[in-house]
C-alpha positions in Angstrom: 22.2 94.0 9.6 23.0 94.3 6.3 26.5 94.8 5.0 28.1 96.0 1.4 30.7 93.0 0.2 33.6 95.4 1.3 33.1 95.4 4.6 31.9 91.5 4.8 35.2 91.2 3.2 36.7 92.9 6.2 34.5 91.6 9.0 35.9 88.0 7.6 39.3 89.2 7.3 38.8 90.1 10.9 37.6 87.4 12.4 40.2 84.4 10.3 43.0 86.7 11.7 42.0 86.8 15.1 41.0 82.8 15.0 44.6 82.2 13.2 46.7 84.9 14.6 45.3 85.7 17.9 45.0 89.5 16.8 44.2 91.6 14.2 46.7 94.0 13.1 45.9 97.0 10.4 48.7 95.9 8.8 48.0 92.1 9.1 44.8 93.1 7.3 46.2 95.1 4.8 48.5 93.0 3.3 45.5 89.7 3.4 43.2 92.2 1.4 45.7 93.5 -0.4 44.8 96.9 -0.1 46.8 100.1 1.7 47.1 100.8 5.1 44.8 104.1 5.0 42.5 102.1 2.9 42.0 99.9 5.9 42.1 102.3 8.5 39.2 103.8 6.6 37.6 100.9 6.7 37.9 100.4 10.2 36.6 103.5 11.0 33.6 102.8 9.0 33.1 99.5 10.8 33.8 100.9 14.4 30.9 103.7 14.1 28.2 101.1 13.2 29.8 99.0 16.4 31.1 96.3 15.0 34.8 96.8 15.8 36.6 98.2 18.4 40.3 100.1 17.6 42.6 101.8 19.6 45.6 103.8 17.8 48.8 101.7 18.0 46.6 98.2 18.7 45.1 95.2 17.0 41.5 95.8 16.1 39.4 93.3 18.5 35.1 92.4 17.2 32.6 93.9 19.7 30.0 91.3 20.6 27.6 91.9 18.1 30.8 92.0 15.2 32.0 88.8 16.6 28.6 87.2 15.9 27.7 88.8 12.6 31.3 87.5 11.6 31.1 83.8 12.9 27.7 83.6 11.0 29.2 85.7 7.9 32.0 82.6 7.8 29.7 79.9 8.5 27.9 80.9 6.0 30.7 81.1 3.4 31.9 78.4 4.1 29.3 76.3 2.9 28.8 78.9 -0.3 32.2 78.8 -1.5 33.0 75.4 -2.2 29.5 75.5 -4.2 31.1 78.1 -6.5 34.5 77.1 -6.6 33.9 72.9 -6.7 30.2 72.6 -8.1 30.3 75.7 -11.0 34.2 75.1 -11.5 35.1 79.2 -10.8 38.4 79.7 -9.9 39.1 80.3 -6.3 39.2 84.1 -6.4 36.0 84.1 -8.7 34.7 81.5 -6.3 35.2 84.2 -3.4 34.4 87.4 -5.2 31.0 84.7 -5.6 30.7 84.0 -2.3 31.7 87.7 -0.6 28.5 89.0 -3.5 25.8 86.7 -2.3 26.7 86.9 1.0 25.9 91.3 0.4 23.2 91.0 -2.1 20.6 88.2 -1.3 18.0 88.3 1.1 19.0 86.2 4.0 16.2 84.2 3.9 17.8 83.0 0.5 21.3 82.8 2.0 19.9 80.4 4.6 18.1 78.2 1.9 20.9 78.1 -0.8 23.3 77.1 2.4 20.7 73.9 3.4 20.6 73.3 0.3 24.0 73.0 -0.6 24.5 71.2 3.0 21.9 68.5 1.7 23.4 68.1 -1.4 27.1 67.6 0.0 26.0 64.6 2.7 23.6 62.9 0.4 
């Protein structure tokens, strides 16, 4: 499944809060992103009808199986991208990010993939 950078953004948001926090509150995710709380909830709506998120009114917003696992590989894979952009090109660590959150939306995965083993060969040679 293919996702804009937006809602990447989100699905990571998501998934550090949960892993930090235990939950994910709108308002825990608004304040991370930046962003207003109806900017969020639209968000979350958005993410909920393509079943990637599950939200009940007056809860924390919990993954569904298949958001869980788009988001763990989402992560892994930024974490190996972003140190490339912020440590190997020099970008500072919100153009490191806004890097990362772009290539993750834009390249073929197939690319994705290579660019990460690459990156993973360079780091442990």
């Amino acid at each position: 499944m293919e996702l804009s950078g937006p809602k990447i953004r989100y699905l990571l948001i998501i998934y550090r809060l949960i892993s930090e926090k235990g939950s994910a509150r709108s308002v825990d995710i608004a304040i991370r992103l930046g962003v207003a709380r109806p900017s969020v909830h639209r968000m979350l709506a958005s993410l909920s009808k393509i079943g990637l998120v599950h939200m009940e009114p007056r809860s924390a917003v919990t993954l569904t199986s298949e958001g869980n696992d788009l988001a763990m590989e989402y992560a892994r894979q930024y974490e190996s991208l972003y140190p490339f952009f912020a440590q190997y090109i020099g970008l500072s660590g919100y153009d490191a990010e806004q890097s990362t959150i772009a290539a993750l939306s834009s390249l073929p995965e197939s690319c994705i993939v290579a660019l990460c083993s690459k990156i993973s060969q360079a780091t442990c040679a």
